[in-house]
N, C-alpha and C positions, 0 to 999 in steps of 0.2 A: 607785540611782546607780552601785554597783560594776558592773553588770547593761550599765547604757547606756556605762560607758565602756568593758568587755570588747566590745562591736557597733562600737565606731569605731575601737577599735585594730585587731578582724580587719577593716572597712574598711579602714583607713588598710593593713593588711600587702597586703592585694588589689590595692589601687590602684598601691601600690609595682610588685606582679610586672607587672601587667599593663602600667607604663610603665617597666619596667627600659632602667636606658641601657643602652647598648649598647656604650657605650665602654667599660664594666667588664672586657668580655674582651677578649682578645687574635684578631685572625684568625687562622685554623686556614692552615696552608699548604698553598695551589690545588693542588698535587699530590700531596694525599690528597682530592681531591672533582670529581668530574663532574656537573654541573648542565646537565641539558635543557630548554629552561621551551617548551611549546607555547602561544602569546598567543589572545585569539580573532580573526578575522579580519575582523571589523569594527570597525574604533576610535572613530570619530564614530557619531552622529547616538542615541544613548540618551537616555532619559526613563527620568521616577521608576519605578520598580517594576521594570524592565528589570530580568535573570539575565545578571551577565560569569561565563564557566567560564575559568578557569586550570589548564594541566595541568603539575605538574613531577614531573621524574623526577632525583631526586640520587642518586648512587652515591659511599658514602663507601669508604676502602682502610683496611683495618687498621692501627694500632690502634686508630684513633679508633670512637666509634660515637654516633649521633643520639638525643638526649636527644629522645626524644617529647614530654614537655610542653613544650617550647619550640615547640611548632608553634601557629600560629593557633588562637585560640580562638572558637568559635560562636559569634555573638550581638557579637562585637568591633565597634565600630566605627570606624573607621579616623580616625585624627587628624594634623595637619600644625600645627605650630607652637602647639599645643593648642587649635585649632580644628577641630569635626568635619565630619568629609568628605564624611558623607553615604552611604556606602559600608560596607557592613555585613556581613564575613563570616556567609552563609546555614548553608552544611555544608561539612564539609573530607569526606572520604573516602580513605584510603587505606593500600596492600598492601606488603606489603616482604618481601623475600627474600635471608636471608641466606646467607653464605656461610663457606668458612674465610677468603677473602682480601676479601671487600668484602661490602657492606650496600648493598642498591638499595628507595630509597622511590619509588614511585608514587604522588604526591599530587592530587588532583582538589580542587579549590578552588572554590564559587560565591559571588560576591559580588551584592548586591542594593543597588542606587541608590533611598537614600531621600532625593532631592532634586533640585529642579525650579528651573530658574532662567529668567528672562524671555527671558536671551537664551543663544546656544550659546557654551560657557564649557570648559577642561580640567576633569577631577576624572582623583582619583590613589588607586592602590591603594600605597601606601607601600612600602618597602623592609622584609621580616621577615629578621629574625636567627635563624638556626637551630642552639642550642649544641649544640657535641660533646664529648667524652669522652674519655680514654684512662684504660680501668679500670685499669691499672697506676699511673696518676698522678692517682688520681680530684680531689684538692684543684687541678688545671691544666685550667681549663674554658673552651673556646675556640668562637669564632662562627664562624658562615658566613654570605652575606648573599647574600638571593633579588633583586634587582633592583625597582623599580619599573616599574608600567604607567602607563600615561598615555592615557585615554580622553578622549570630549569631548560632553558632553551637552547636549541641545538642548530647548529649550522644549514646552510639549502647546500650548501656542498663542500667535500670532501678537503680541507687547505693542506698542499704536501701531500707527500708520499706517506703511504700507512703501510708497515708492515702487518700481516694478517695473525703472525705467532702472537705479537704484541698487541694485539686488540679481539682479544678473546674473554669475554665476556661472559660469565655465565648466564646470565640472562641472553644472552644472543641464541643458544641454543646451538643443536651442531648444524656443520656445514657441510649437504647434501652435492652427490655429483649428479649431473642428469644422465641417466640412463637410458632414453626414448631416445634413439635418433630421428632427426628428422623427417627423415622421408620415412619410416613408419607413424610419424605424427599425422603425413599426411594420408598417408594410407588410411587411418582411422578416422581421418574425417570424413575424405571420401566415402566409406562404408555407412559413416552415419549417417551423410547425405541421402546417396542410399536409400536406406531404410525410411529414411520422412519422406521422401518421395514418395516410396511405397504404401507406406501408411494412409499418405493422404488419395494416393488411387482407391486405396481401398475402401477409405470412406467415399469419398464420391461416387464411387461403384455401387455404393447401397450395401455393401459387406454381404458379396456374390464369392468368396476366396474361400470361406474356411468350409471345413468338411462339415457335413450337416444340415449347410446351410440351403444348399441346392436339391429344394424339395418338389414337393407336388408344384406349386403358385408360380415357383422362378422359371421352370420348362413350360410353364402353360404361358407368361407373360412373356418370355423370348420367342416363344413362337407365334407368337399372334399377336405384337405391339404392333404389328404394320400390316393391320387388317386390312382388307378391302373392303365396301360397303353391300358386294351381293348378300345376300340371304344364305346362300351356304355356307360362306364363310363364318358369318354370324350364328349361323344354328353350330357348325363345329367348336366355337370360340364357348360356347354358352356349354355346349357338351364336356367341353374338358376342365369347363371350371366345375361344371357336378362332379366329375371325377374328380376334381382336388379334395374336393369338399368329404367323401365319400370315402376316399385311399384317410384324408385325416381321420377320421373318426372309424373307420374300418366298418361301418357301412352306411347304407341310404342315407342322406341328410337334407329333410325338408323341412317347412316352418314349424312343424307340430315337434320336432324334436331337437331343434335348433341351442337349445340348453345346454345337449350335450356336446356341443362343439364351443361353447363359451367356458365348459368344464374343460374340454381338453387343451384348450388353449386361450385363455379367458383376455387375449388383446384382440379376436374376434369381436368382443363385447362393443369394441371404440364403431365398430363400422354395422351394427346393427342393423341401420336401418339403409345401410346399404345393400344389405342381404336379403331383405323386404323387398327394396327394388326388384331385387337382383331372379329374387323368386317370381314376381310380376312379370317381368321379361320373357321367364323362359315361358312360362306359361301361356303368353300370350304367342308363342313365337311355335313351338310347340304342341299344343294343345285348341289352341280359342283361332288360329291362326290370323291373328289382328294386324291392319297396318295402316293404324291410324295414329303410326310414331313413326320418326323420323330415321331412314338407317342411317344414316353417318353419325345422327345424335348419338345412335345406339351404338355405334361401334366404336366411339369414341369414348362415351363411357365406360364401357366392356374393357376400352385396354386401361382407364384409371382404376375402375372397379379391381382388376388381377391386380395392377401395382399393390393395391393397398394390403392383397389378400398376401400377396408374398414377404411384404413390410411386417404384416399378424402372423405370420407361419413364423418369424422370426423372434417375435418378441416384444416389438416395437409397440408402442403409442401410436395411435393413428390420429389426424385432427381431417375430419371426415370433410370440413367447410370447405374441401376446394374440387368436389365433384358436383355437378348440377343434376338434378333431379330430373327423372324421365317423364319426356314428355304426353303419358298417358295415366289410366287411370286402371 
């Protein structure tokens, strides 16, 4: 019995704090307090579950100073005429920095709507009182008062029949017919389908499609990606890349003027020293008739060497690190 009536009296003390009048103190005089309250920028149209954030920023002046427990408590729910609101302080959070001449709280406040009415109706975050202090006169405990908001929340669905004449709205705006049928909706997707399909062949193809693009480099690497390793093949595959090289720059193109093929197309530049190679090869193949390299090395590089050359005819960036280096000298 002593047990159950020690649990109603700390009841009963709780229930006091949490609905302490507020007429008990006195207001604190406005010109020891700056209050910035930032509201949210939607007022209407909330339902149950809805997050309202409130931001205030109070800066109290010496000598008073902000009794923290006076601030909102978690889990409160907001009452008017001891009826509840529905409206439930979530989390408060907030930083304060003091000073020798003033105290600045930054309070971030979330409130959560637990309450759903047929039709759209005000709910109210109430007015809190925030008591202050002067440690010099601690027994003289005085309020500050945050303002009320006033939101307005609106049904999850329609109660009754609505006529449409009757709920015209200026703010609703007009009310559109649809004019798409259907099956041309899907016709249009279809087509867009389509088209990214396309799109993406295109790129993977290396952008082989458009006019321009299929020059000297792209007829010389379709025709000879699937080289064989004889020597003729090899000496024709090296022939028609001088001819790339030569129809670019409209004529002869060897190392001693290889500048002027970085002038006329200067993403040649990227693959430089594969044109070095590329000069050593024939040379050797040609000229010195050397065959102390390997042909399938060589013909293997031969069909990267064109890739890269029709990749440069294009425009493109070349990142040269994935062709290996021939095996002579």
């Amino acid at each position: 019995m002593h047990k159950l009536f020690g649990i109603l009296l700390f009841l009963s003390t709780f229930c006091l704090n949490a609905y302490e009048d507020p007429n008990k103190f006195k207001d604190v005089d406005p010109k020891f307090v700056e209050l910035v309250i930032v509201e949210p920028k939607q007022l209407v149209g909330y339902t149950v579950g809805d997050i309202i954030d409130r931001y205030i920023t109070i800066s109290i002046k010496k000598p008073y100073q902000l009794i923290e427990e006076s601030l909102p408590i978690v889990g409160y729910e907001k009452r008017y005429q001891g009826q509840l609101l529905g409206m439930t302080l979530r989390d408060i959070q907030f930083d304060k920095k003091i000073t020798n001449d003033l105290s600045t709280y930054k309070i971030s406040l979330k409130y959560q709507i637990f309450t759903n009415n047929v039709v759209a109706k005000p709910a109210f975050i109430t007015a809190d009182y925030y008591r202050l202090i002067n440690p010099a006169e601690p027994d003289k405990v005085v309020k500050f008062r945050i303002p009320e908001l006033t939101i307005a929340t609106s049904p999850i669905a329609i109660f009754g029949a609505v006529k449409v004449e009757d709920d015209m709205s200026p703010f609703r705006g007009p009310l559109t017919i649809e004019t798409i049928p259907s099956a041309l909706k899907v016709r249009y997707g279809i087509i867009g389908l389509v088209v990214s399909l396309l799109t993406l062949l295109y790129i993977y193809s290396r952008y082989t499609w458009l006019p321009k693009q299929n020059r000297f480099f792209s007829s010389v690497y379709r025709q000879h990606k699937k080289i064989n390793t004889n020597e003729k093949e090899i000496e024709n595959f090296v022939s028609a890349l001088h001819h790339g090289f030569n129809q670019t720059i409209n004529k002869a193109l060897f190392v001693s003027n290889k500048e002027q093929l970085f002038k006329k197309n200067n993403s040649f530049k990227y693959i430089e020293s594969e044109i070095n190679d590329f000069f050593k090869l024939s040379k050797a193949i040609n000229f010195e008739r050397k065959t102390n390299f390997n042909s399938a090395e060589a013909a293997d590089w031969l069909v990267v060497f064109s890739l890269h050359c029709r990749m440069c005819e294009r425009g493109l960036i070349i990142d040269s690190g994935d062709i290996k280096k021939l095996g002579f000298k």
